[in-house]
The first five atom37 places (N, CA, C, CB, O) and aatype in JSON, in Angstrom:
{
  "aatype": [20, 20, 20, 20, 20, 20, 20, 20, 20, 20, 20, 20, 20, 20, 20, 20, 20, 20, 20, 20, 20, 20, 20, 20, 20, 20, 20, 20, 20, 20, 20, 20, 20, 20, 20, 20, 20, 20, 20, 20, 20, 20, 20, 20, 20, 20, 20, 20, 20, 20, 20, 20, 20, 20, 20, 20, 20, 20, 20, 20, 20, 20, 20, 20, 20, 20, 20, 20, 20, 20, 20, 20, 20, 20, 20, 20, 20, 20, 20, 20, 20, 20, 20, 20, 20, 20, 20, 20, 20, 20, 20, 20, 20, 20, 20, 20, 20, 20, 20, 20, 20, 20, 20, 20, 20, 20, 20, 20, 20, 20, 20, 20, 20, 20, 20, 20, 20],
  "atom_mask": [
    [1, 1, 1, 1, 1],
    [1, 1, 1, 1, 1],
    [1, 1, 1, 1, 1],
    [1, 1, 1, 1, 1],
    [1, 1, 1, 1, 1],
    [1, 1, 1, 1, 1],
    [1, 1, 1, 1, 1],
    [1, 1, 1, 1, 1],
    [1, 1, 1, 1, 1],
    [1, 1, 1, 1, 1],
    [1, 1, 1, 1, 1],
    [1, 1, 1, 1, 1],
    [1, 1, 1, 1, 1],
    [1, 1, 1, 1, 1],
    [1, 1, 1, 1, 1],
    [1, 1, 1, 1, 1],
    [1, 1, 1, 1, 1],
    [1, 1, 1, 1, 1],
    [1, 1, 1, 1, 1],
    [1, 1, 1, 1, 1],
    [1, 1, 1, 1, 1],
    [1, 1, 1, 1, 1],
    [1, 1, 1, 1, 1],
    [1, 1, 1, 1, 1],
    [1, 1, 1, 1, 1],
    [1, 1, 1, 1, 1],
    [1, 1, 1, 1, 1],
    [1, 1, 1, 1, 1],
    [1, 1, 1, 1, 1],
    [1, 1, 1, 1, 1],
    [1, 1, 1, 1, 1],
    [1, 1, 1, 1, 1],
    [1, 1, 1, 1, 1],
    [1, 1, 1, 1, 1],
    [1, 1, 1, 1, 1],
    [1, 1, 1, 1, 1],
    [1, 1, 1, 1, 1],
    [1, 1, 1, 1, 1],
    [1, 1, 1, 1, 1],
    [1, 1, 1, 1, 1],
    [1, 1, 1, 1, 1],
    [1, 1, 1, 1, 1],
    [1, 1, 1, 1, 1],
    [1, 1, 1, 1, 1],
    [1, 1, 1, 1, 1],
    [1, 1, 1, 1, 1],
    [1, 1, 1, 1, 1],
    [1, 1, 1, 1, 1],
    [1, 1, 1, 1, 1],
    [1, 1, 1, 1, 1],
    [1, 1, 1, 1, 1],
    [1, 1, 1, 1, 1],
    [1, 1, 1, 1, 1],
    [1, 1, 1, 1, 1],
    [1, 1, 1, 1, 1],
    [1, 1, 1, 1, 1],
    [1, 1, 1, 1, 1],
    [1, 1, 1, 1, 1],
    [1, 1, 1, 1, 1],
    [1, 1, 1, 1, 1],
    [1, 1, 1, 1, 1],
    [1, 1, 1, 1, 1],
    [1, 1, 1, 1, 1],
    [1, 1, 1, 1, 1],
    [1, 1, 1, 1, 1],
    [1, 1, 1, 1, 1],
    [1, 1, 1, 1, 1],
    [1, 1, 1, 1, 1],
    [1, 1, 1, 1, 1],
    [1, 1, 1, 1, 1],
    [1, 1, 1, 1, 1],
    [1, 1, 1, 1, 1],
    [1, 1, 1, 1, 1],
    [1, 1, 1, 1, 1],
    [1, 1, 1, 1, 1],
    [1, 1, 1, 1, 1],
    [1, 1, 1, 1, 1],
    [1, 1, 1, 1, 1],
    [1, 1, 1, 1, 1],
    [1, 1, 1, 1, 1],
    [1, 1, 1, 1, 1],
    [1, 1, 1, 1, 1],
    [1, 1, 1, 1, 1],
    [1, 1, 1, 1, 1],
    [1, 1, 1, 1, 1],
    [1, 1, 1, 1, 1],
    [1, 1, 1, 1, 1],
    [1, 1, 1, 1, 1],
    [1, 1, 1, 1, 1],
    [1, 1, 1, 1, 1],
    [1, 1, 1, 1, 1],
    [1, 1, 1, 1, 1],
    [1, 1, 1, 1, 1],
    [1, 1, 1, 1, 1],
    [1, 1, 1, 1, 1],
    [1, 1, 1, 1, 1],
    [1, 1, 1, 1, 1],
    [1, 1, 1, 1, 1],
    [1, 1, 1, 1, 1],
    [1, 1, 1, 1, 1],
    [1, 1, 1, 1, 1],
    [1, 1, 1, 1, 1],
    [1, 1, 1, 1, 1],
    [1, 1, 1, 1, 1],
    [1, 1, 1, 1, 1],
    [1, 1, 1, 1, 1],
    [1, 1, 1, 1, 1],
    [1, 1, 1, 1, 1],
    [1, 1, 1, 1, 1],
    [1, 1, 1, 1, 1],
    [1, 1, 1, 1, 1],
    [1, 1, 1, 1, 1],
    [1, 1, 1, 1, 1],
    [1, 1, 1, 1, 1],
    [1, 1, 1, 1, 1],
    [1, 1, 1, 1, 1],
    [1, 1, 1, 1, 1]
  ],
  "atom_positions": [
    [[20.64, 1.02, -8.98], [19.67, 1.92, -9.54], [20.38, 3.19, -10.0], [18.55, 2.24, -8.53], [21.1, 3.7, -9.14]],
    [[20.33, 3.76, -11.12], [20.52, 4.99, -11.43], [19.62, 6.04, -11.09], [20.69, 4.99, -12.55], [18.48, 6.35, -11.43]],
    [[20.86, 6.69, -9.95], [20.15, 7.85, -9.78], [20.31, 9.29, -10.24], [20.11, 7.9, -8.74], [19.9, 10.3, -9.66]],
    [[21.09, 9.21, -11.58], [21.03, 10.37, -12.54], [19.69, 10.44, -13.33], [22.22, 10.27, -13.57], [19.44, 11.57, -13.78]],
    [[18.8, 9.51, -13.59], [17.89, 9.87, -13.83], [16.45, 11.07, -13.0], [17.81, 8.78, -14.09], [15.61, 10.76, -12.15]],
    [[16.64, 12.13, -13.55], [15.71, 12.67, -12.51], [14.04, 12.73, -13.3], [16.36, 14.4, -12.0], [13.76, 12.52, -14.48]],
    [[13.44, 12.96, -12.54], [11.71, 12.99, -13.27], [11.48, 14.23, -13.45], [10.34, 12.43, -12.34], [11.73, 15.09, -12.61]],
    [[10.89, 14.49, -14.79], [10.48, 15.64, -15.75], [10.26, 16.76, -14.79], [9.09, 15.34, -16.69], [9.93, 16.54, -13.63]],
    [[10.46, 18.02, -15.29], [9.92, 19.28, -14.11], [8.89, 19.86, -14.44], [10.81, 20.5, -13.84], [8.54, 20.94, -13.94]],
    [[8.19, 19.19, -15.39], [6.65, 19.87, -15.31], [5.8, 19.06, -14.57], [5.91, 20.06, -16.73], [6.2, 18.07, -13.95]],
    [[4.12, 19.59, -14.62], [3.72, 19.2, -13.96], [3.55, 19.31, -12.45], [3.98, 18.63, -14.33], [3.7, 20.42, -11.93]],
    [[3.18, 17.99, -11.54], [3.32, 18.12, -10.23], [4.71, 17.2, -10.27], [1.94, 17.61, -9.28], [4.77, 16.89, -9.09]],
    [[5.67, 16.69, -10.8], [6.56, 16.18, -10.52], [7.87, 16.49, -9.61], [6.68, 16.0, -11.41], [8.65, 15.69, -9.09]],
    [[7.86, 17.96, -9.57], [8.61, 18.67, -9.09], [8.14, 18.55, -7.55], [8.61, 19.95, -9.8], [9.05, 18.42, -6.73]],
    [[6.86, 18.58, -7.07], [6.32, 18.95, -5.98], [6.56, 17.39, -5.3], [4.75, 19.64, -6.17], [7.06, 17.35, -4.17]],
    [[6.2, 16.08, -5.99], [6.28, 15.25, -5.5], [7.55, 14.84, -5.24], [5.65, 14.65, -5.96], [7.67, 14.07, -4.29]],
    [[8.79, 15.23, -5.97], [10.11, 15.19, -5.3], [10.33, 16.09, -4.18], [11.13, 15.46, -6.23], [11.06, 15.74, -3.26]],
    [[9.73, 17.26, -4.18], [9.97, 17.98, -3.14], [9.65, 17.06, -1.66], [9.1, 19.27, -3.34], [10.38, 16.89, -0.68]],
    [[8.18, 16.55, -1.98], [7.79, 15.86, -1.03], [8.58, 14.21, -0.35], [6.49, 15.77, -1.53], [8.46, 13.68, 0.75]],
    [[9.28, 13.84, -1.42], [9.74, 12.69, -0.89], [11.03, 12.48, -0.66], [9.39, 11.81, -1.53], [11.38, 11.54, 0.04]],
    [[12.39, 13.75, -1.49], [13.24, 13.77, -1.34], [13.99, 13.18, -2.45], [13.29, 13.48, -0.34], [13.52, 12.22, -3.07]],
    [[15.14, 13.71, -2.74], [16.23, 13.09, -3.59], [16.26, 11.79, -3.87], [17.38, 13.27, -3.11], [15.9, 11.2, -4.89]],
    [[16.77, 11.36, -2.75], [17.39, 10.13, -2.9], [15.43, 9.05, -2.62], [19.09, 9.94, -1.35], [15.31, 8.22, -3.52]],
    [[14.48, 9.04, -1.87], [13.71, 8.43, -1.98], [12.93, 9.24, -3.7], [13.04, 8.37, -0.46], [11.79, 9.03, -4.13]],
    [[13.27, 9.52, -3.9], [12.88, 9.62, -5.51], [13.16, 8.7, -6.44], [13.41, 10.65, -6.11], [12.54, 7.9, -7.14]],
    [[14.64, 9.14, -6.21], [15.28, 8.25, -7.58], [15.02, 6.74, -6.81], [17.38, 8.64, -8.08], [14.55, 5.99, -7.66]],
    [[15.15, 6.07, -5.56], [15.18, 5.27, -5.01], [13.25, 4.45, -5.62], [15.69, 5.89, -3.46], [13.1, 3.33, -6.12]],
    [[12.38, 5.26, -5.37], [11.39, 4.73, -5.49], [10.61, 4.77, -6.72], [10.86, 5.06, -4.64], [10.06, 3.92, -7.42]],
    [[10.74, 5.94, -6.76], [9.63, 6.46, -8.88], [10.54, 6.29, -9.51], [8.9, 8.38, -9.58], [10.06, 5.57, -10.38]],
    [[11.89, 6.43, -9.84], [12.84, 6.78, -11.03], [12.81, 4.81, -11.35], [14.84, 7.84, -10.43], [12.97, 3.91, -10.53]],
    [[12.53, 4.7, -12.86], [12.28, 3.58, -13.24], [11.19, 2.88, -12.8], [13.17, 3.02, -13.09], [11.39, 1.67, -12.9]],
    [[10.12, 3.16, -12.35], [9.2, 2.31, -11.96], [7.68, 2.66, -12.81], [9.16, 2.45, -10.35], [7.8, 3.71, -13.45]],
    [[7.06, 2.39, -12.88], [5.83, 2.61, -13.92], [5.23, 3.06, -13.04], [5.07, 1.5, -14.74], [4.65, 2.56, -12.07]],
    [[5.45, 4.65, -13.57], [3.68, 5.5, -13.12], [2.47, 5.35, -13.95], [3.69, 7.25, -13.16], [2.46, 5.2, -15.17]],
    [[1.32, 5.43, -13.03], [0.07, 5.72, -13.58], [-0.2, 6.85, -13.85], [-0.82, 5.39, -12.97], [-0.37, 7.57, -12.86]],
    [[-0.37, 7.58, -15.38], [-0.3, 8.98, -15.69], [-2.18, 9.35, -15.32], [0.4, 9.25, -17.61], [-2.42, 10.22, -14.48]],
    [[-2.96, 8.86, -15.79], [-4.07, 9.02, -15.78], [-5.12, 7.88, -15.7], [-4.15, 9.69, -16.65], [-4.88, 6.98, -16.5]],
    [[-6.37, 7.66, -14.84], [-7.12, 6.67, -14.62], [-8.57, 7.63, -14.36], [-6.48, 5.66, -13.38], [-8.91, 8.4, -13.47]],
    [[-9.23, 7.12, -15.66], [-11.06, 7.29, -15.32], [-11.7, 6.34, -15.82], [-11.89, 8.56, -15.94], [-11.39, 5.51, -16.68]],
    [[-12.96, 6.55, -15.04], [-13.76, 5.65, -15.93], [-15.53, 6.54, -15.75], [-13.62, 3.64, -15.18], [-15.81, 7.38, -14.89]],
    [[-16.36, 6.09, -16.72], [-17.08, 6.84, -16.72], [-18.16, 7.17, -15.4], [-17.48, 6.52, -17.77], [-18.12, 6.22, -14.62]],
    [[-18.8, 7.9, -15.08], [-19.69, 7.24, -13.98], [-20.94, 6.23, -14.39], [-20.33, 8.42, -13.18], [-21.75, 5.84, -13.55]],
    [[-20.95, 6.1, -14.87], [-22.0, 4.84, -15.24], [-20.82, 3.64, -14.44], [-22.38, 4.55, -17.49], [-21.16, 2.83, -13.57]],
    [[-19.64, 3.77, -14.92], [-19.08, 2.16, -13.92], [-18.56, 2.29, -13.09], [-18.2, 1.13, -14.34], [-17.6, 1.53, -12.94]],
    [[-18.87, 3.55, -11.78], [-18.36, 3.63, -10.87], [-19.19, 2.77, -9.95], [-18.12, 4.84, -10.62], [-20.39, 2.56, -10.11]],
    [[-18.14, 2.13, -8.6], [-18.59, 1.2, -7.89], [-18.62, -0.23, -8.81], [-19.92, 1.7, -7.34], [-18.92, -1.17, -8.07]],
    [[-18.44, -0.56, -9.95], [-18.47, -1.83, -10.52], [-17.25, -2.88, -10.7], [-18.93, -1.58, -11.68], [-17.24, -3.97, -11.28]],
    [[-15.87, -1.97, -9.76], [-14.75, -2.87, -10.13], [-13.8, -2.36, -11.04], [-15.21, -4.06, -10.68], [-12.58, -2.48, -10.99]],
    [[-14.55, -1.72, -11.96], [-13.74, -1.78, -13.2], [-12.62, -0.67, -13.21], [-14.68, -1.62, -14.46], [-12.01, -0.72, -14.28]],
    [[-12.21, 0.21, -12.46], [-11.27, 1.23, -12.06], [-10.27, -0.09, -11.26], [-12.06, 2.73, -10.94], [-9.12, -0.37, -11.59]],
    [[-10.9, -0.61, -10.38], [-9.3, -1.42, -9.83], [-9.02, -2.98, -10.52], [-9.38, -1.78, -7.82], [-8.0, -3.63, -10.29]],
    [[-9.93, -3.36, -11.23], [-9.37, -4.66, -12.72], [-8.85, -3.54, -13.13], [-10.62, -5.69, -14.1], [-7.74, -3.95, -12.81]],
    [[-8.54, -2.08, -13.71], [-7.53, -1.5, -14.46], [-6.32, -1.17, -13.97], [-7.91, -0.54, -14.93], [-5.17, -1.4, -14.37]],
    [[-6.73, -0.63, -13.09], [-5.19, -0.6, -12.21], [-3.97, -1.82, -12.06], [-5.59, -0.41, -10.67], [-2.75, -1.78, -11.97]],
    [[-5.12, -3.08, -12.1], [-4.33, -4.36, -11.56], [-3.69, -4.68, -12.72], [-5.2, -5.65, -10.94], [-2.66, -5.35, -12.8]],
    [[-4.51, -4.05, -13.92], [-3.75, -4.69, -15.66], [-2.79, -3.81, -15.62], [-4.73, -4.54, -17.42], [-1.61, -4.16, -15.53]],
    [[-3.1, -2.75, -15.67], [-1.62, -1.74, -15.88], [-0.28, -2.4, -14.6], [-2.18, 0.47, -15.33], [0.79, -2.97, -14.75]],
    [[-0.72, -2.15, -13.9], [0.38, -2.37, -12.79], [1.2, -3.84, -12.45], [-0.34, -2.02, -11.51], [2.19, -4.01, -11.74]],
    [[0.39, -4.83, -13.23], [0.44, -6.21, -12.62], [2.22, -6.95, -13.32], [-1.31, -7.25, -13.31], [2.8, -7.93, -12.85]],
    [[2.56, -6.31, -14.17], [3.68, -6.53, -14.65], [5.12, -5.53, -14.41], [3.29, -6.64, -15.89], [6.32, -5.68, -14.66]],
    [[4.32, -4.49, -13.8], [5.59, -3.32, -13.57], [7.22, -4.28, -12.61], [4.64, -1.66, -12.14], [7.48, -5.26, -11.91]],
    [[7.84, -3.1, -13.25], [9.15, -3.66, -13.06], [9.77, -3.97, -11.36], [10.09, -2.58, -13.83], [10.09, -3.04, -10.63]],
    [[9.84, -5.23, -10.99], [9.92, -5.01, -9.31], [9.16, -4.76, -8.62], [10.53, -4.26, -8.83], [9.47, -4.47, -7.46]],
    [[7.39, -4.75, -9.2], [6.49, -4.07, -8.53], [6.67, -3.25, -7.82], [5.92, -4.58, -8.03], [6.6, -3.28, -6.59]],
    [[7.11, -1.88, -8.91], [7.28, -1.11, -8.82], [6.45, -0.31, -9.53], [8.18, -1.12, -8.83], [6.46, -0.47, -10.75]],
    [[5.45, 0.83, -8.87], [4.69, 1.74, -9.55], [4.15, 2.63, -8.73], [3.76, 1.2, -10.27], [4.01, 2.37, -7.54]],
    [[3.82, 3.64, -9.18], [3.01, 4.65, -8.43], [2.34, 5.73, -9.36], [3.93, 5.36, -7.39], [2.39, 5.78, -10.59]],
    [[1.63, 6.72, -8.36], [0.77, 7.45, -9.27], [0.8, 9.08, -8.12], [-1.08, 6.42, -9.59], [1.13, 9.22, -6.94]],
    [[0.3, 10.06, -9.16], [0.34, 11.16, -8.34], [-1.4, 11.62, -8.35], [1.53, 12.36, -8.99], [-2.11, 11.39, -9.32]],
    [[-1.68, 12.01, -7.63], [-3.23, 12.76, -7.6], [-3.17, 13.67, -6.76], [-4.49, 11.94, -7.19], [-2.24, 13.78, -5.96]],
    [[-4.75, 14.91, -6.88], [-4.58, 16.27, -6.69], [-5.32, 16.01, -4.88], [-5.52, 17.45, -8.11], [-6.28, 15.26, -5.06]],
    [[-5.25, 16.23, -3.88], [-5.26, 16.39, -2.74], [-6.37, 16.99, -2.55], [-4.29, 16.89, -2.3], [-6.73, 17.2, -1.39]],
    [[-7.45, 17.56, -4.01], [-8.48, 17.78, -3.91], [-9.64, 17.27, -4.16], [-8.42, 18.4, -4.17], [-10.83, 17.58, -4.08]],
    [[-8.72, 16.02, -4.61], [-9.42, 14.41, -4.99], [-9.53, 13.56, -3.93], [-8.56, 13.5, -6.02], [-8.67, 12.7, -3.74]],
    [[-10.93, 13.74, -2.85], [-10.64, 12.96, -1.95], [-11.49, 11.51, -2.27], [-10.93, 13.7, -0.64], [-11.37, 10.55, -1.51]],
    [[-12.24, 11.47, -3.29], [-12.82, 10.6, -3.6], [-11.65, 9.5, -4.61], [-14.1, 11.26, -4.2], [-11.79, 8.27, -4.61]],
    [[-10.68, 10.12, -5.3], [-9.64, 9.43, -5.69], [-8.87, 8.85, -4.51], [-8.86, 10.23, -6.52], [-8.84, 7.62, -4.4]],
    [[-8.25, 9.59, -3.64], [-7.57, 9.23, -2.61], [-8.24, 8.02, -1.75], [-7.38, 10.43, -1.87], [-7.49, 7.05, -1.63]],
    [[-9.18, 7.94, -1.3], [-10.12, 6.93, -0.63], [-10.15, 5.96, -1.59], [-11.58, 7.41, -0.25], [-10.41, 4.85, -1.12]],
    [[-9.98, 6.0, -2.78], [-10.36, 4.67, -3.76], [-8.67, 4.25, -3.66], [-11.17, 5.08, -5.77], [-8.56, 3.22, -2.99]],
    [[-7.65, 4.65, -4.03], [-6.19, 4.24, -4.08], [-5.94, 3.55, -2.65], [-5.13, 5.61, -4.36], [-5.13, 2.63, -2.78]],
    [[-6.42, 3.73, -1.2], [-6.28, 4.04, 0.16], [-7.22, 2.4, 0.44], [-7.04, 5.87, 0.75], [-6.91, 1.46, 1.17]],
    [[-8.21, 2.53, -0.31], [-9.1, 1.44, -0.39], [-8.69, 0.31, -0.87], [-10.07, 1.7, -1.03], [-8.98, -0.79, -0.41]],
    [[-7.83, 0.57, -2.04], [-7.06, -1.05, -2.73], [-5.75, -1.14, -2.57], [-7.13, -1.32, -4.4], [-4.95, -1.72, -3.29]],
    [[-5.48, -0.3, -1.15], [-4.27, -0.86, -0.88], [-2.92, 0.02, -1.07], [-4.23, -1.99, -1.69], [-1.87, 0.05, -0.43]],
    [[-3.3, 0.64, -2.05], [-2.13, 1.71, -2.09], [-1.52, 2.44, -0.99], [-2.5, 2.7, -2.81], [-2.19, 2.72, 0.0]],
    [[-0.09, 2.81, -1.11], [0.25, 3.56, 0.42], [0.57, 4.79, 0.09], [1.49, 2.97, 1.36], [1.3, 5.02, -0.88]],
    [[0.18, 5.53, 0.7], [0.15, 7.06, 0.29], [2.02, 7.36, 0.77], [-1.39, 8.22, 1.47], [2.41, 6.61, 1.68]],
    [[2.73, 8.05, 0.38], [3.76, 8.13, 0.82], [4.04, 9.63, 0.91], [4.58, 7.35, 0.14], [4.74, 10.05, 1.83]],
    [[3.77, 10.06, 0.43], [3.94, 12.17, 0.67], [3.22, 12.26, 1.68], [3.19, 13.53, -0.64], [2.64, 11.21, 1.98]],
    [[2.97, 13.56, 2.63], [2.16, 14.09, 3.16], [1.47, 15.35, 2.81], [2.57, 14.09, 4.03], [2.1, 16.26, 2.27]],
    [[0.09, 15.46, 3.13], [-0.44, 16.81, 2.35], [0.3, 17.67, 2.83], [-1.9, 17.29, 2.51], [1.05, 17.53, 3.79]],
    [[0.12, 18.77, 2.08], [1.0, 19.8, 2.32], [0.59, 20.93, 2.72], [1.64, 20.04, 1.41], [-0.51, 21.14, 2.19]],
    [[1.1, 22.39, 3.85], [0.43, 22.62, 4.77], [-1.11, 23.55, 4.41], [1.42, 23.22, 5.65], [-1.92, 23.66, 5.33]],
    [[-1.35, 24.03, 3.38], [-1.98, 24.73, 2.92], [-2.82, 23.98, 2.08], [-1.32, 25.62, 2.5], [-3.54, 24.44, 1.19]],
    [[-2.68, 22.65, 2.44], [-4.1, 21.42, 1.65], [-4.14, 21.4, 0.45], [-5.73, 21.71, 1.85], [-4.97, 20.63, -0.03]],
    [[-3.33, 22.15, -0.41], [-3.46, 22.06, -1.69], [-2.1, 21.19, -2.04], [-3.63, 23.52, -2.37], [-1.22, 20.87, -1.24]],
    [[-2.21, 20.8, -3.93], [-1.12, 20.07, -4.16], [-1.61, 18.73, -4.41], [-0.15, 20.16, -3.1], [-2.81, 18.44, -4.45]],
    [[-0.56, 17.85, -4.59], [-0.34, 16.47, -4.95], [0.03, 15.41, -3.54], [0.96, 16.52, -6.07], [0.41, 15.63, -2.39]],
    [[-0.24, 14.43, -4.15], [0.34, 13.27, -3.46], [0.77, 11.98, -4.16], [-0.56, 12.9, -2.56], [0.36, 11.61, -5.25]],
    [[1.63, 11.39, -3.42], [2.28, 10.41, -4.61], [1.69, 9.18, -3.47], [4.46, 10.54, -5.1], [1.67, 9.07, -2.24]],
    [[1.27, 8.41, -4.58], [0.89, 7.04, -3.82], [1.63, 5.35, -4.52], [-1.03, 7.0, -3.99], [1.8, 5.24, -5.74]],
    [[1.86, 4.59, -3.9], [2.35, 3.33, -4.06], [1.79, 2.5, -4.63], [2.59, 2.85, -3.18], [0.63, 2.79, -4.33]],
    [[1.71, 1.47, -5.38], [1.44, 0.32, -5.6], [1.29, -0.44, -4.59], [2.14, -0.1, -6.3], [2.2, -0.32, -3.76]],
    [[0.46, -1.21, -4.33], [0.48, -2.47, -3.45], [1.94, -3.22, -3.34], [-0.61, -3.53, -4.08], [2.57, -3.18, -2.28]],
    [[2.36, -3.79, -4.32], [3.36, -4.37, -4.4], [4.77, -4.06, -3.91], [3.32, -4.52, -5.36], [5.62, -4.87, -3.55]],
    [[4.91, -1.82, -4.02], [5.98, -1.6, -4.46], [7.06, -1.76, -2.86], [5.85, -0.1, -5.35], [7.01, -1.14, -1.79]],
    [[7.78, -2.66, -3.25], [9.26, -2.6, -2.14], [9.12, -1.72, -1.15], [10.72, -2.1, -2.8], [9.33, -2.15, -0.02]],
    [[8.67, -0.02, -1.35], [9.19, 0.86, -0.6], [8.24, 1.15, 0.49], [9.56, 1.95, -1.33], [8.59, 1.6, 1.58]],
    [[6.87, 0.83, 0.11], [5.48, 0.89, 0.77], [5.85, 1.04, 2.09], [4.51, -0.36, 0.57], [5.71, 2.12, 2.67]],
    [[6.44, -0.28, 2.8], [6.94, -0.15, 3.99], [7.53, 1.1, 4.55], [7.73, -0.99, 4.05], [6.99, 1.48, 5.59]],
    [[8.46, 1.8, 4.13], [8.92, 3.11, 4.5], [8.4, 4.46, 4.1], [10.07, 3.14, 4.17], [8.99, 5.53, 4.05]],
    [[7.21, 4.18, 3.84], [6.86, 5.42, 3.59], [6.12, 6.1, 5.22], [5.78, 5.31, 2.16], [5.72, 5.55, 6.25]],
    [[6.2, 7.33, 4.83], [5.89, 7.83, 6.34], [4.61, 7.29, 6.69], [5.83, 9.49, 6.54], [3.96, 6.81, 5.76]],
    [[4.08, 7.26, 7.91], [3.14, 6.87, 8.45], [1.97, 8.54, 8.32], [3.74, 6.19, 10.0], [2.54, 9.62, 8.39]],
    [[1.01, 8.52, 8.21], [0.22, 9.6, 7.96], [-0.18, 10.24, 9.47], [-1.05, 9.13, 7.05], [-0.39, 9.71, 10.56]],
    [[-0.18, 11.49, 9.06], [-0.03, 12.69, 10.0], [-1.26, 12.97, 10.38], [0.63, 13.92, 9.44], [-1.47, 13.91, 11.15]]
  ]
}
């Protein structure tokens, strides 16, 4: 794996390396397909159709490899990612605000991600 690739510094990208570290960075997100953005309207909430999208986007990623970041003030996002399986791998951070980076079902690293606090 190349780990000269680093991930963009805008954004929360910066924060989510902070949170996972160098080397589990490049080790886990660097090359793997993030999910930049996921809605759907509320008329099809509860109908499925948020995790049939997830499963299309993600179902081919490289090594099942993917992840996504969301705001920590999204607890209704968080419970839906938490719900299909995703593994949260950051921990909130101490002042509750911020990001979190979450896993793919699939992805290799799931296993090592910290256990939640």
């Amino acid at each position: 794996m190349d780990h000269s690739v680093p991930l963009p510094t805008d954004r929360g990208y910066p924060r989510a390396a902070a949170g996972l570290g160098n080397d589990r960075t490049a080790d886990w997100l660097c090359g793997a397909r993030e999910i930049d953005e996921l809605a759907v309207r509320p008329t099809a909430r509860g109908t499925g159709l948020a995790a049939r999208l997830l499963e299309a986007v993600t179902a081919d990623a490289p090594e099942g490899r993917a992840w996504l970041l969301t705001s920590v003030r999204n607890g209704r996002a968080m419970a839906f990612y938490r719900r299909h399986g995703w593994t949260q791998a950051t921990h909130l951070s101490p002042d509750g605000k911020g990001i979190v980076v979450f896993l793919v079902p699939r992805h290799p690293a799931r296993s090592l991600a910290p256990l939640h606090l």
